[in-house]
LUMKOL-456300 format. One record per residue (C-alpha): residue in three letters; y, x, z. Coordinates in steps of 0.001 Angstrom, whole numbers, padded with zeros to 6 digits, always signed. Last residue first. Layout:
# LUMKOL-456300
ALAYXZ
...
//
This chain:
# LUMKOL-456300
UNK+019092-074752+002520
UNK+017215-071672+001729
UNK+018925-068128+002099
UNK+018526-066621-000892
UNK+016486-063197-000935
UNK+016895-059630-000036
UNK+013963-057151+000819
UNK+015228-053974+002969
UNK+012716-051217+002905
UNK+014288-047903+005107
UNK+012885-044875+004654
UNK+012963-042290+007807
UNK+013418-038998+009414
UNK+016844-041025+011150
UNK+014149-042185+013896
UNK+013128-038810+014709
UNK+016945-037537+014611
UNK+018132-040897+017252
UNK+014917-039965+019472
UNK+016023-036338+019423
UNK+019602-036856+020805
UNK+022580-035820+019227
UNK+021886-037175+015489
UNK+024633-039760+015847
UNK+025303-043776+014901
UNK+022077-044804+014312
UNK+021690-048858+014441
UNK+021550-048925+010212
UNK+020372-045489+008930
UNK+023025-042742+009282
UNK+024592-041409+005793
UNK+024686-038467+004241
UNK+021908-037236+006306
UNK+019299-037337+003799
UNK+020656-040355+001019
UNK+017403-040752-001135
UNK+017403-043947-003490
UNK+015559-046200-004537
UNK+017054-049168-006703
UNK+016639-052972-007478
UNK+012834-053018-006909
UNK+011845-056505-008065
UNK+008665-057161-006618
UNK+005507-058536-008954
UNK+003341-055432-008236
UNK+003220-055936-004655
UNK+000348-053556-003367
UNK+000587-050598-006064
UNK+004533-051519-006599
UNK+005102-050993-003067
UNK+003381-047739-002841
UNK+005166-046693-005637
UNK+008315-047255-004153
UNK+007154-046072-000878
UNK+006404-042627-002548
UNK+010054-042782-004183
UNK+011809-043123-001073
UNK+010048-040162+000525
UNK+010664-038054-002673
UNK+014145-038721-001987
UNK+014733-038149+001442
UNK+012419-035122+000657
UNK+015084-034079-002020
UNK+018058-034388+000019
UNK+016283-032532+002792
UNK+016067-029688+000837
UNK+019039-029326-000790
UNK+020484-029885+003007
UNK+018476-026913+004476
UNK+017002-027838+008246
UNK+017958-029920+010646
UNK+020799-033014+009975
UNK+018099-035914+009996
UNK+016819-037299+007030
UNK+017247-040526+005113
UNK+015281-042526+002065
UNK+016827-046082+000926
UNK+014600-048619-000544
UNK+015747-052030-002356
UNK+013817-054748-002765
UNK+015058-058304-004578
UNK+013384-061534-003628
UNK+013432-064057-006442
UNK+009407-064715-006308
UNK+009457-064954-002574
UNK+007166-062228-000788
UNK+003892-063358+000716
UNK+002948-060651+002973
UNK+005658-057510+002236
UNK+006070-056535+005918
UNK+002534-056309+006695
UNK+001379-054445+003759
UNK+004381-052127+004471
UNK+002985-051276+008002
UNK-000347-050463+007220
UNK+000477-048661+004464
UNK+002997-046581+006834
UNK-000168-046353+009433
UNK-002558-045078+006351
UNK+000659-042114+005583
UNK+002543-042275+002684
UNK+003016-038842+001521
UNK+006744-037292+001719
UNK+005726-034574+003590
UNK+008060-031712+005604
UNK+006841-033059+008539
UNK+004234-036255+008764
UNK+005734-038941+007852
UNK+006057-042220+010251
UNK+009249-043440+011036
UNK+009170-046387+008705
UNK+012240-048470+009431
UNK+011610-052419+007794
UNK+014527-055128+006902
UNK+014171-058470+005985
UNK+017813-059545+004394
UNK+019440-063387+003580
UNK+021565-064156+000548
UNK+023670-066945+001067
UNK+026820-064588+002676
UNK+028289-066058+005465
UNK+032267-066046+005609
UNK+034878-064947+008041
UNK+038691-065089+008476
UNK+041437-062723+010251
UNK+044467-063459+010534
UNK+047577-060813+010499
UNK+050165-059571+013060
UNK+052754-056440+013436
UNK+054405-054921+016303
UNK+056451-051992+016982
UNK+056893-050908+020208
UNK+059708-047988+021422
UNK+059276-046447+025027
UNK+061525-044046+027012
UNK+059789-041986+029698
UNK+062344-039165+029323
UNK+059926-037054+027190
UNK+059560-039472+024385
UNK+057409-042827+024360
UNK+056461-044638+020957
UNK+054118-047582+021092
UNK+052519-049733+018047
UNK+051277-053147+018879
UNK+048819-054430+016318
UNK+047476-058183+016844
UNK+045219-060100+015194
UNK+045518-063595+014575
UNK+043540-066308+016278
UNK+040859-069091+015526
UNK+039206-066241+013123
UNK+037255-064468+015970
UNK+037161-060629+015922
UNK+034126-058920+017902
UNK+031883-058817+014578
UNK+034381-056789+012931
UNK+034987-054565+015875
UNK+031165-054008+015707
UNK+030486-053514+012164
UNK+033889-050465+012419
UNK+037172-050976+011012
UNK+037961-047648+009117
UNK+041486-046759+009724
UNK+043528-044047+007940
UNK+046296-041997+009275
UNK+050112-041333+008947
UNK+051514-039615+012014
UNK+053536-039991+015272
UNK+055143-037387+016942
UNK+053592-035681+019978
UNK+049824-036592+021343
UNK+047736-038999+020259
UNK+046283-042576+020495
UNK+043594-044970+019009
UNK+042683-048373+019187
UNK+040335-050929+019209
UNK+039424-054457+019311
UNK+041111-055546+022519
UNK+040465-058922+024449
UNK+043633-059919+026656
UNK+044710-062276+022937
UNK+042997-060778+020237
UNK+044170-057029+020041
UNK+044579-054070+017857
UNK+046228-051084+020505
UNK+048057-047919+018665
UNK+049487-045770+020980
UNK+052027-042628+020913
UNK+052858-039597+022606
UNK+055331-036921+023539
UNK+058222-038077+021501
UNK+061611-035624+021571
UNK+062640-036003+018241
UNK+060270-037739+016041
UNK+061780-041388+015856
UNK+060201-043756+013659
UNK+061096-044151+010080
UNK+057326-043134+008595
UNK+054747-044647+011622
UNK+052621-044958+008379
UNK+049259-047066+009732
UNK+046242-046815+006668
UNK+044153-049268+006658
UNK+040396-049050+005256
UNK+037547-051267+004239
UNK+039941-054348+003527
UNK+037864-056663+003741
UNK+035231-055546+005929
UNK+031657-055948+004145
UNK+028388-056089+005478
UNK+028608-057503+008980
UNK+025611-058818+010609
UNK+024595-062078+011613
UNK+020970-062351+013462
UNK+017224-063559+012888
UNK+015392-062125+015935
UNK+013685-059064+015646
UNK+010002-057650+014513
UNK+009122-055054+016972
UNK+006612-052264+015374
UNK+003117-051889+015968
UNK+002435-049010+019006
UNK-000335-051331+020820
UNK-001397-052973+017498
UNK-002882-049445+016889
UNK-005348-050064+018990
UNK-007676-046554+020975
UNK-003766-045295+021937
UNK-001497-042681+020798
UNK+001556-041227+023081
UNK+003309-037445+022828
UNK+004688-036288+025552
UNK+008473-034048+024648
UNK+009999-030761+024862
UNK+009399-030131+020853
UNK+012181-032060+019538
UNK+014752-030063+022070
UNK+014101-026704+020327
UNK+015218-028298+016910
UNK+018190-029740+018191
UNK+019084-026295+020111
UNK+018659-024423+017352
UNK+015863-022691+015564
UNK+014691-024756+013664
UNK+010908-025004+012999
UNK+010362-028890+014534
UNK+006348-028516+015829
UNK+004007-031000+014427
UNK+001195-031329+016853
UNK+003680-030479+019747
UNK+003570-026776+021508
UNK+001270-026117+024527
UNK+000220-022830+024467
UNK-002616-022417+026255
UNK-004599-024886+026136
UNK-004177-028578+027297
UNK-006630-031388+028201
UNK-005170-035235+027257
UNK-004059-037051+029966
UNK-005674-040065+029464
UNK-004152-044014+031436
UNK-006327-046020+031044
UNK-008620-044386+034043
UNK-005408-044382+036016
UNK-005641-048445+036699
UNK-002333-049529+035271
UNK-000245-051569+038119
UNK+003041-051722+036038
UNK+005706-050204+037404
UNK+003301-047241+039663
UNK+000725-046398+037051
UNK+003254-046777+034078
UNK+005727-044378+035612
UNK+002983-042332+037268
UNK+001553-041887+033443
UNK+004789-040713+032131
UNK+005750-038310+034878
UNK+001911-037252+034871
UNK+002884-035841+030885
UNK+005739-034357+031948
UNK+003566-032489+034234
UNK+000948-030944+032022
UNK+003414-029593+029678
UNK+005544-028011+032779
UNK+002106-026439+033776
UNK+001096-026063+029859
UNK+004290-023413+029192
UNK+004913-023717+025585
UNK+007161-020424+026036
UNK+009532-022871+027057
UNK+012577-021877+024867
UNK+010485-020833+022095
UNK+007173-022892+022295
UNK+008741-025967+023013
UNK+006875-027509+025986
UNK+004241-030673+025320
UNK+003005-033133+027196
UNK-000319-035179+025369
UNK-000696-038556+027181
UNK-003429-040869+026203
UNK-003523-044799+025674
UNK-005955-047576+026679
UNK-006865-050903+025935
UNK-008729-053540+027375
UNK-006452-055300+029355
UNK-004611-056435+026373
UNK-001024-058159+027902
UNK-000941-055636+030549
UNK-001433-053086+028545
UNK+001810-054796+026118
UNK+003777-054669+028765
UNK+003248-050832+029809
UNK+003995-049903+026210
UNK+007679-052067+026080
UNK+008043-050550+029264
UNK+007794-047108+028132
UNK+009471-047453+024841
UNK+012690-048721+026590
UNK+014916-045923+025164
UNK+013446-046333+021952
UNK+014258-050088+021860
UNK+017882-049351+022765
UNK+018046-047227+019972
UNK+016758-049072+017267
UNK+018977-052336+018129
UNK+018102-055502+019157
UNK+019818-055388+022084
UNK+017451-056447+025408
UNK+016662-060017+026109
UNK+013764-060815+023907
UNK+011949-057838+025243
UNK+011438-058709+028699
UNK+011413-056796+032015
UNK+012016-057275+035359
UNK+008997-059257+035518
UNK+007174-056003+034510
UNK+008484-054665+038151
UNK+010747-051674+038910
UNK+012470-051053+035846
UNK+012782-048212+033887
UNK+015421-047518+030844
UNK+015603-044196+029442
UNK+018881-042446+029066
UNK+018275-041041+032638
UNK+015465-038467+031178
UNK+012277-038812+033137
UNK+012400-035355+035317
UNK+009897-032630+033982
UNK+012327-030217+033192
UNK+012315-027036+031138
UNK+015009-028076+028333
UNK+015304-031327+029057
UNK+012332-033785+028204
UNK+011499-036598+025066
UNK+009251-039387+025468
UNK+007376-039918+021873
UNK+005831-043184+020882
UNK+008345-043891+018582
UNK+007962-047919+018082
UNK+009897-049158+014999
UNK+012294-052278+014227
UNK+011408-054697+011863
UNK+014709-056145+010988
UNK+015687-060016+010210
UNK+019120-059892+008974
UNK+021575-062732+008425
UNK+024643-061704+006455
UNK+028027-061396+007195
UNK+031321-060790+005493
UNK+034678-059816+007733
UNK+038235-060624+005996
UNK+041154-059023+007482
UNK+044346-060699+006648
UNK+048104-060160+004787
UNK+048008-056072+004204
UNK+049959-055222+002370
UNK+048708-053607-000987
UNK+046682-050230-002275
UNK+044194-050108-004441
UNK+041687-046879-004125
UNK+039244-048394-005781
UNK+036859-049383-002454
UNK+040466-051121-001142
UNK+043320-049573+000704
UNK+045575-051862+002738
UNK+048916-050643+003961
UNK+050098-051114+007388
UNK+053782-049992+007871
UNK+054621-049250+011799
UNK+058572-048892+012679
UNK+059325-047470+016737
UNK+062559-046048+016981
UNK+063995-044501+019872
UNK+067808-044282+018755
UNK+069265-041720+016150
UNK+070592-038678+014920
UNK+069952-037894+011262
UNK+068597-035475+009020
UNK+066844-036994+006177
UNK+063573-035379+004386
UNK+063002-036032+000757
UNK+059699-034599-000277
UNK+057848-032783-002848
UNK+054127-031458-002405
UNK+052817-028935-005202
UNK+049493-028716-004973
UNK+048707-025512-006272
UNK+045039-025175-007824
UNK+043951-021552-008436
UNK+041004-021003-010690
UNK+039184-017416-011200
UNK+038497-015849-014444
UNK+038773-012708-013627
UNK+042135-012203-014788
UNK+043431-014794-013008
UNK+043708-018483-014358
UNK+046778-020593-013082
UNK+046531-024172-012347
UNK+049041-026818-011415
UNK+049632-030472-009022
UNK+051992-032742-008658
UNK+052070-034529-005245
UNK+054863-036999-003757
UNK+055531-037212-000235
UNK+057667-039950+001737
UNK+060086-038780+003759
UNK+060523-036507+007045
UNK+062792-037914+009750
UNK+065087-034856+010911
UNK+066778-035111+014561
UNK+070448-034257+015502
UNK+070866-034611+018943
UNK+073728-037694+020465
UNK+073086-040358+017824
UNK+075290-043474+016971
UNK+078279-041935+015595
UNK+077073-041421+012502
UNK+076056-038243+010177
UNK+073790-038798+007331
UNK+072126-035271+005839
UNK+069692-035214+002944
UNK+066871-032585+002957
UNK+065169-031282-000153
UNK+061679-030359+000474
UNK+059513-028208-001998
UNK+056429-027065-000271
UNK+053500-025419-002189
UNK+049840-025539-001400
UNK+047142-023280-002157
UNK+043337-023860-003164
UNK+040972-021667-004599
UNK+038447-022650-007065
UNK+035181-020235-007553
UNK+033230-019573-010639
UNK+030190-020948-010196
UNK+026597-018890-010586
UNK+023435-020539-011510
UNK+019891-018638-011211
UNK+017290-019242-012854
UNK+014180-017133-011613
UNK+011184-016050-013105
UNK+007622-014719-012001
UNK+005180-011855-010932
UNK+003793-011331-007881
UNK+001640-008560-006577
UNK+000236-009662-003300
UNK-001433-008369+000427
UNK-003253-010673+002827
UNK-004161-009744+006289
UNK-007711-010815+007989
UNK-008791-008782+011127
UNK-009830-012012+013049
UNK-008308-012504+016571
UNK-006595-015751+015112
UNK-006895-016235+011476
UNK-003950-014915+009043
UNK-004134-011345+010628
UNK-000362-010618+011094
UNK+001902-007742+008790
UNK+000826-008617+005105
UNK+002160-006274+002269
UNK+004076-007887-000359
UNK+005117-006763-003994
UNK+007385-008382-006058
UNK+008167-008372-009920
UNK+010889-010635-011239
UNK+012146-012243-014837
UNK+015924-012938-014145
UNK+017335-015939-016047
UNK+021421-016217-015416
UNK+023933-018575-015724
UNK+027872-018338-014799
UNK+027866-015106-016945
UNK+030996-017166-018852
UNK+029290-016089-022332
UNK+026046-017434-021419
UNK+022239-017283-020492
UNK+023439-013888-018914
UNK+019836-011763-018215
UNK+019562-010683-015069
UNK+016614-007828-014355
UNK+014372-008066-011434
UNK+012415-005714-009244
UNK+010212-006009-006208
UNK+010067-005079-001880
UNK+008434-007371+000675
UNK+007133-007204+004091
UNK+004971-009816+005236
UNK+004972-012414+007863
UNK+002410-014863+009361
UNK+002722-018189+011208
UNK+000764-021451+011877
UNK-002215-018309+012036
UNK-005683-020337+011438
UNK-007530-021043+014951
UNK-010496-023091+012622
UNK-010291-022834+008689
UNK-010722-026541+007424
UNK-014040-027266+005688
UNK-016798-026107+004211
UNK-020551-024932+004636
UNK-024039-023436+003015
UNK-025888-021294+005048
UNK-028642-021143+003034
UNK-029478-020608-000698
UNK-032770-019353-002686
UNK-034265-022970-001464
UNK-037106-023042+000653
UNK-035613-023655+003712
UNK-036970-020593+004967
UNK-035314-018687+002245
UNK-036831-018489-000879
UNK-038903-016028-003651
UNK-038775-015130-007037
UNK-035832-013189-009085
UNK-035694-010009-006039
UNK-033077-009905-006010
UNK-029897-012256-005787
UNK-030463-014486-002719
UNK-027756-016531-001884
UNK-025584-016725+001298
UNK-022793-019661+001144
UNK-019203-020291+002616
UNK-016518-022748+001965
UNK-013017-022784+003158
UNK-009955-024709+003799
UNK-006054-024968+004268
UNK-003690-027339+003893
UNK-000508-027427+006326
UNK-000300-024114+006684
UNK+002671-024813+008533
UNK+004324-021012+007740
UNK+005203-018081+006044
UNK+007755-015782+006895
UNK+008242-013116+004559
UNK+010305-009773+004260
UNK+012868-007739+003241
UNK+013819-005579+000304
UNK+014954-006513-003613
UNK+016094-004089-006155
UNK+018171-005630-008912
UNK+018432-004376-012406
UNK+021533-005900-014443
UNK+023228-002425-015206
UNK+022270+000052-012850
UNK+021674-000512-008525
UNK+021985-004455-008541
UNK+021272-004249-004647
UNK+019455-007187-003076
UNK+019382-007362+000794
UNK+016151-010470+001812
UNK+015704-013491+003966
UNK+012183-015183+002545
UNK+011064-018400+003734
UNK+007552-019412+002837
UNK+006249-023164+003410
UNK+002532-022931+003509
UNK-000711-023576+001710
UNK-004112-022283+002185
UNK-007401-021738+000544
UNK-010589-019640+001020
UNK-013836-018700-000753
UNK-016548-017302+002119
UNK-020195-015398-000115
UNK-022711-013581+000896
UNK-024940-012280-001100
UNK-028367-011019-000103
UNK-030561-007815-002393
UNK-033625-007724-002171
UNK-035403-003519-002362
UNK-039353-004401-002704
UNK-042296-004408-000347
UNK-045722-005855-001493
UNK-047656-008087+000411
UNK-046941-011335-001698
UNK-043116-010148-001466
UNK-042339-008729+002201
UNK-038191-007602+001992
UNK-036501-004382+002045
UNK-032320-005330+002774
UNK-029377-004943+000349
UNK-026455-007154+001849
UNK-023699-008164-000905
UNK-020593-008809+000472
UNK-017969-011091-001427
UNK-014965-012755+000186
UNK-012564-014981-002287
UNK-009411-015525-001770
UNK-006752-018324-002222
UNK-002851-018904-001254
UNK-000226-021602-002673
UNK+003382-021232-001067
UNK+006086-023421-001727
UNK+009887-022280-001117
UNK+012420-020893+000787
UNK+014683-018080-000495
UNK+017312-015902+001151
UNK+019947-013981-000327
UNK+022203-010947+001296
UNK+023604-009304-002235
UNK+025365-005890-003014
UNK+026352-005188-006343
UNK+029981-005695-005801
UNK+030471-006407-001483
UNK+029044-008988+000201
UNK+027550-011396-002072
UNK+025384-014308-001335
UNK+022468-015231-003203
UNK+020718-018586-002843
UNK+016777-019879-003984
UNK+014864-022657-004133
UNK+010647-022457-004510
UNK+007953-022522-006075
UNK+005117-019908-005289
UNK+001856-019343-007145
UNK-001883-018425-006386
UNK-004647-015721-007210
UNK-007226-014177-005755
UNK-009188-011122-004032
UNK-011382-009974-000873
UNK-011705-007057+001200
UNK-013927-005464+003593
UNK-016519-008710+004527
UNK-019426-007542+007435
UNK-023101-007416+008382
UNK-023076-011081+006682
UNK-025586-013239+009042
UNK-022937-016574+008762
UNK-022480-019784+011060
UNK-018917-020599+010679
UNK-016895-021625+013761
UNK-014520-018864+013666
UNK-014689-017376+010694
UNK-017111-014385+009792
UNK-018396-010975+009684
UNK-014948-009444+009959
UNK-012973-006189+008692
UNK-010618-007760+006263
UNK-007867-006573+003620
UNK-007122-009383+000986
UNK-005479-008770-002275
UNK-003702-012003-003537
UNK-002276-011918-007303
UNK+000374-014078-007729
UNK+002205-016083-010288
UNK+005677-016816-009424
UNK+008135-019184-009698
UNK+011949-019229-008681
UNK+014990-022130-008644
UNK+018674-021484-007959
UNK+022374-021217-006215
UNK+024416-018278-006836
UNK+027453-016682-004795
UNK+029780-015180-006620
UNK+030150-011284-007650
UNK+032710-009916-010068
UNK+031790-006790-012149
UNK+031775-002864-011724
UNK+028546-001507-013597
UNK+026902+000641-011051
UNK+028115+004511-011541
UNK+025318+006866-011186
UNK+023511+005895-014627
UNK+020621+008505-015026
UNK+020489+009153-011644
UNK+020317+005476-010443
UNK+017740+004999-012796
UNK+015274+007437-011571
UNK+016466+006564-007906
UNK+014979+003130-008534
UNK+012003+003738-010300
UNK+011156+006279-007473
UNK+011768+003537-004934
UNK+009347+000951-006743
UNK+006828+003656-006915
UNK+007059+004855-003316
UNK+006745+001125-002005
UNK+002936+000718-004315
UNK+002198+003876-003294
UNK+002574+002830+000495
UNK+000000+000000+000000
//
């Protein structure tokens, strides 16, 4: 393996000899796609897997092929000089080969046989590789770093021992084969690294060198065993493309050009300026390397003036087009929803505690609690997962759940103690509240470490805090079925979706803060404050202030001013506010139940959907939304959202081939699923990992 390092840096000191001077160019960042071919060389000293049954005196080495897909950026930090990092797909297989010559008893005779033995292997992961690149002479590259590959998420084997010489005879079984088996690899490595070193060469695609196609040759030499306490490491050669796009960048500036017109009068002890009303025009200038610079040029009329405290409040309706008007009403539209709300049978901890998080919602007898009565809302459901669980035991005395506590392998060192105790917290909750006999009630055995079954990779403080948690699963899977909720109005549509309040002709001089209260009568909708002069700003009325306003009374703004002397100014403005029903009526269904990184529908999604979709009407309309938390890469989560949304879509078709799917779409973390307003605990991120089914239809009169 260390000729193979040698060789790539001789090739590149040859060059840099021959052409000292790297070509000077401009450097942008570049976004992209790779693919590889590889060749797998596998160095082993072990007789077997775990779990295999196998009499080979040993496997050395082994061989194979694979590819890689994957996403790539490049980021420059000085010319030439590149950090990049790629992440991609990973596909992995070997083959193991010994042959064992031994003297066998043929018919009385002895004669030389010879035994093969024979383990074929395959694995996938999710490969991330940080790397330095360094465009040494003309457009070759030299790449350094290393690979971490991990999840392993398929992976399997097969193994066989045959008898090659002599040509007649059989094993005890009779057959000239023995020993045959398959199936996943047993202790596999989640994790494994490799150093890496290659060579590329950019070619420009165009004039504008903005695209590039860069054919690439890698080498990588395996650091960890890829099954536990087995000497198994995996070396490659891998050979491949990349595309590669690279913007020009747009810089932004802004330009001031006020003019200021003075009014003297009598009327005002300090002179004060009130700025006016801006105007934009905007131009570009090219550089010589081709770079764009947008000036916004901002004129204005300011007016210098000494006056009284004065409060003035404009409200200016801006529609979805941009259309602005006055603002004469607010008009709220509603729709009745029926949602199918899911169960997350996860409890998450604090970092190294075992204490029942306060955010969850316990009660001291089950006649304390009952689920018609508590917000139908995603949220609030989660936090009252354990008594919603502890209910429904009651209600079906014959089944039983178990407990698996967990500790985040990173910040917890997966510590099974703390593991083992959040999980008793759980099962003394449901014990104690709700008179559970222990026995259903299994605490499932631990072993050191004690990570989750699907462990969240980031490394932040999000991702740590997914994996502090107890996981729940029960022996009926009607136990953990999702809530179907009560028909309700909810707001689709605020009319107008934004107001902007321009405090523009109110005193400046001297203020210290201002308030802006809307109110009904005593009962106020919402408002917002600040400190020193007033601004301009935009309003978004949210679903709940639009619920909260009634349409028997106006709605009132009162706009307050107050300087450093205590002095207040109000302006006030009023408008009505109507409602209307909408006759289209929406069943709504969260599935929260992919495994990581996958966007295959799982049996307990199917489940689900066949459920929700029993005996749709012929004029119902379906639309599917996918959605991600924040973690991870956003390219990539924008394209599992999607791929997550299009596997229910063609899941839906399979069992419902008559719906009319309006549009699928993947949002990631654009946007928060309905009832998530945050990703800042874990229950609100698991349940955002979601596609949402919503399936409209007339309302029937």
């Amino acid at each position: 393996m260390k000729k193979s390092f040698q060789c790539l840096f001789i090739i590149a000191l040859a060059f840099s000899m021959f052409h000292s001077t790297a070509i000077s160019q401009s450097d942008y960042q570049r976004f992209g796609i790779f693919g590889s071919f590889n060749i797998y060389q596998h160095r082993a000293d072990f007789r077997t897997l775990p779990g295999v049954i196998s009499c080979c005196p040993k496997y050395i080495d082994g061989t194979g092929t694979g590819f890689s897909l994957g996403f790539l950026y490049e980021y420059p930090i000085k010319d030439g000089l590149f950090l990049a990092v790629r992440a991609g797909f990973l596909k992995t297989a070997g083959k193991f080969q010994t042959d064992e010559v031994d003297t066998v008893n043929l018919n009385g005779n002895y004669t030389d046989g010879i035994f093969r033995h024979t383990i074929k292997t395959d694995f996938s992961d999710i490969a991330i590789q940080p790397m330095i690149q360094w465009r040494f002479w003309d457009n070759f590259l030299l790449h350094g770093g290393f690979e971490l590959a991990f999840g392993k998420f398929s992976n399997s084997f097969s193994h066989s021992e045959e008898i090659i010489q002599p040509l007649v005879g059989t094993y005890e079984n009779d057959k000239r084969t023995r020993l045959l088996s398959s199936g996943n690899i047993k202790e596999i490595s989640t994790l494994t690294s490799s150093l890496m070193a290659g060579l590329s060469y950019e070619f420009a695609l165009n004039a504008a060198r903005t695209w590039f196609l860069a054919p690439e040759a890698f080498f990588f030499l395996g650091l960890q065993n890829n099954v536990k306490d087995v000497s198994w490491k995996t070396n490659s050669f891998r050979f491949g493309l990349a595309l590669k796009f690279s913007p020009t960048p747009t810089h932004k500036s802004k330009e001031y050009l006020v003019d200021t017109v003075q009014i003297r009068s009598n009327k005002f002890s300090l002179p004060i300026i009130i700025e006016g009303k801006e105007s934009f025009t905007e131009k570009t200038e090219t550089t010589e390397s081709n770079e764009k610079i947008i000036i916004k040029q901002i004129h204005r009329t300011d007016t210098l003036f000494t006056p009284a405290l004065i409060a003035k409040l404009v409200t200016t309706a801006i529609d979805e087009d941009g259309t602005r008007s006055k603002v004469s009403e607010i008009h709220v539209s509603t729709q009745f929803v029926t949602e199918v709300f899911p169960v997350l049978p996860y409890i998450f901890f604090e970092r190294k505690s075992s204490q029942m998080p306060s955010r969850y919602e316990t009660v001291n007898n089950p006649q304390d609690f009952n689920i018609d009565l508590i917000e139908q809302n995603p949220i609030t459901i989660q936090r009252n997962i354990l008594n919603i669980i502890g209910k429904r035991m009651l209600e079906k005395p014959g089944t039983t759940i178990t407990l698996l506590g967990t500790a985040d392998p990173t910040t917890e060192n997966g510590d099974c103690n703390l593991a083992s105790t959040r999980a008793q917290v759980v099962r003394n909750y449901l014990v104690k509240t709700f008179a559970l006999t222990e026995d259903r009630i299994i605490l499932k055995p631990l072993k050191e470490p004690c990570p989750p079954s699907a462990i969240t990779q980031t490394q932040n403080e999000d991702g740590f805090a997914d994996n502090r948690r107890v996981e729940i699963s029960s022996n009926d899977k009607d136990l953990l079925q999702s809530i179907p909720s009560k028909r309700f109005n909810e707001p689709y549509k605020v009319t107008p979706p934004v107001i902007e309040h321009d405090p523009t002709g109110s005193s400046t001089e001297g203020i210290v803060s201002w308030l802006l209260v809307g109110s009904q009568g005593s009962h106020q909708i919402f408002s917002k404050s600040g400190d020193g002069p007033p601004t301009k700003f935009e309003h978004k009325i949210s679903n709940k202030a639009a619920m909260d306003m009634k349409v028997d009374m106006p709605v009132s703004l009162t706009y307050i001013i107050k300087d450093k002397d205590g002095n207040n100014a109000t302006a006030t403005e009023e408008f009505k506010v109507t409602k209307d029903t909408s006759d289209v009526e929406i069943k709504r269904l969260s599935l929260t139940v992919f495994n990581v990184g996958s966007a295959e529908v799982t049996k307990t999604a199917g489940d689900e959907i066949n459920k929700f979709l029993q005996n749709p009407d012929n004029d119902s309309q379906v639309e599917i939304i996918g959605y991600t938390d924040r973690l991870g890469d956003e390219n990539f989560n924008i394209n599992l959202s999607k791929n997550r949304a299009n596997s229910i879509r063609d899941y839906v078709q399979k069992i419902a081939p008559n719906a009319k799917i309006t549009s699928t779409t993947g949002v990631a973390f654009n946007n928060y699923p309905p009832g998530i307003s945050s990703y800042s605990t874990p229950e609100e991120r698991f349940l955002s990992r979601t596609v949402q089914i919503e399936v409209r239809h007339k309302v029937r009169k």
